[in-house]
BALUMSE-31309 format. One record per residue: residue number from 1; chain; x negated, y, z negated of N, C-alpha, C in turn. Coordinates in pm, whole numbers, plus 50000, padded with zeros to 5 digits. Atoms other than C-alpha are relative to their C-alpha. Layout:
# BALUMSE-31309
nr|kette|n.px|n.py|n.pz|ca.px|ca.py|ca.pz|c.px|c.py|c.pz
NUM|A|X|Y|Z|X|Y|Z|X|Y|Z
...
END
This chain:
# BALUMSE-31309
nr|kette|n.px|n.py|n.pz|ca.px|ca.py|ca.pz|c.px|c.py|c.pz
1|A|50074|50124|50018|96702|18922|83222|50051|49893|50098
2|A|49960|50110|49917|96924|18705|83438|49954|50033|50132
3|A|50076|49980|49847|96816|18883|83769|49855|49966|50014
4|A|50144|50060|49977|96457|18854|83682|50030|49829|50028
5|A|49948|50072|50027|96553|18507|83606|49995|49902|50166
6|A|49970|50028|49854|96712|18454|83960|49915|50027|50081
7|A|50096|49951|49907|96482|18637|84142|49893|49880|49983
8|A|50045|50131|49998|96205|18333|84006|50033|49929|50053
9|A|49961|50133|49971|96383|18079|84065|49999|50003|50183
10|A|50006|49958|49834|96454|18226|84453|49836|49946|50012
11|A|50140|50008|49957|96087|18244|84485|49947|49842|49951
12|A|50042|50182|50047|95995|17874|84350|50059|49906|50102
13|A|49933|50120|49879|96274|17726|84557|49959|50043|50138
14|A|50098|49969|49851|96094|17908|84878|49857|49946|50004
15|A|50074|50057|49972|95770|17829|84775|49989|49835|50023
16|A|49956|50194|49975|95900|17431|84767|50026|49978|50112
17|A|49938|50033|49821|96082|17478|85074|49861|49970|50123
18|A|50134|49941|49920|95726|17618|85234|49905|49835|50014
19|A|50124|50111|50000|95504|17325|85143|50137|49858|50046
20|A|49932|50137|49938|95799|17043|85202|49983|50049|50214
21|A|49995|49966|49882|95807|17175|85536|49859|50013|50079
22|A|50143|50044|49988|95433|17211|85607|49977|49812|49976
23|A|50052|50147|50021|95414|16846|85458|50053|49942|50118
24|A|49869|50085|49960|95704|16696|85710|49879|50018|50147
25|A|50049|49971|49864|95450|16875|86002|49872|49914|49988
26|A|50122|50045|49988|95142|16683|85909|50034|49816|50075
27|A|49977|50060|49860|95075|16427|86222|49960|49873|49915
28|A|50030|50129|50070|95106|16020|86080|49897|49975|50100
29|A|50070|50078|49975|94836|15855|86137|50002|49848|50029
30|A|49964|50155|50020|94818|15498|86266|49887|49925|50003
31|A|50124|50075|50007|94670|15236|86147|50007|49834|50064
32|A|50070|50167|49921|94494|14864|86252|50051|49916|49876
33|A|49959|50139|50139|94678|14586|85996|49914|49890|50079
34|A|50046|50148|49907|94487|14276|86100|50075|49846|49896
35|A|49963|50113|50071|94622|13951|86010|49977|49877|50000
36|A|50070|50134|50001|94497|13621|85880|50119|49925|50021
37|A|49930|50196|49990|94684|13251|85948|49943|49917|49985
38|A|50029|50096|50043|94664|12954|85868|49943|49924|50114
39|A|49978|50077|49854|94554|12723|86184|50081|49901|49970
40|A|49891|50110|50051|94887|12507|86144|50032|49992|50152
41|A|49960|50015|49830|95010|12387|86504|50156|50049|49996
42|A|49876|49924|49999|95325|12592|86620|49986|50110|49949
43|A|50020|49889|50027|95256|12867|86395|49960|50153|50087
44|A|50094|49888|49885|95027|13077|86584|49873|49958|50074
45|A|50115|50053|49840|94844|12945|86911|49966|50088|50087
46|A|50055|49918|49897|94615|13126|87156|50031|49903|50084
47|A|49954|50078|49875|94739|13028|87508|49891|49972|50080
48|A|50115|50063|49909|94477|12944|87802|49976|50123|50069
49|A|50000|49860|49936|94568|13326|87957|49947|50089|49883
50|A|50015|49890|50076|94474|13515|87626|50127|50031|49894
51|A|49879|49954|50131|94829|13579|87437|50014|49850|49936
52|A|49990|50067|50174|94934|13417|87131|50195|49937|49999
53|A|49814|50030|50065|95308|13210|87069|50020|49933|49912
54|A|49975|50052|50110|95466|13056|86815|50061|50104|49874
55|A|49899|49902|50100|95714|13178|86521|49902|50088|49946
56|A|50123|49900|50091|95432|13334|86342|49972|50103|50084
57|A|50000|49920|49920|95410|13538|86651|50118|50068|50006
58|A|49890|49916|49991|95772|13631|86644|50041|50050|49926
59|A|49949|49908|50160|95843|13715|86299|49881|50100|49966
60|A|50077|49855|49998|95513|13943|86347|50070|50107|50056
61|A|49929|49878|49920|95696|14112|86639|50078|50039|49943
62|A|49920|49947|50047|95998|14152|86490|49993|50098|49900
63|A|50014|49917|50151|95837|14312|86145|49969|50165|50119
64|A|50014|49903|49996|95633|14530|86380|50132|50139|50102
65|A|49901|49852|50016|95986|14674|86545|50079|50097|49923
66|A|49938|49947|50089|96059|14767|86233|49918|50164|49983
67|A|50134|49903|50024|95721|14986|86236|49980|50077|50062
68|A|50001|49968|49847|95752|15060|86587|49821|49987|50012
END
């Protein structure tokens, strides 16, 4: 009874192994966050070239090197 036993358990902890390992291969997806503001001056300003400054701009960047 204990080999049957073992022998299960072998096979359960392979089939776990199987699918964690399949899961780890499936390719992340990325996604589009968009984000609202407030129009407050300093916050977040469009420049006269197209980009954006102000803290609200840097504490975005910084989150997204967290995200990469």
């Amino acid at each position: 009874m204990k080999k049957k036993t073992k022998i299960l358990i072998s096979i359960a902890v392979m089939i776990f192994m199987i699918c964690a390992v399949n899961v780890s291969f499936v390719k992340a997806e990325s996604k589009v966050i968009k984000v609202g503001y407030i129009d407050y001056p300093g916050f977040i300003q469009k420049m006269d070239d197209g980009s954006y400054e102000g803290y609200g701009v840097e504490y975005l960047n910084e989150i997204a090197k967290y995200n990469n």
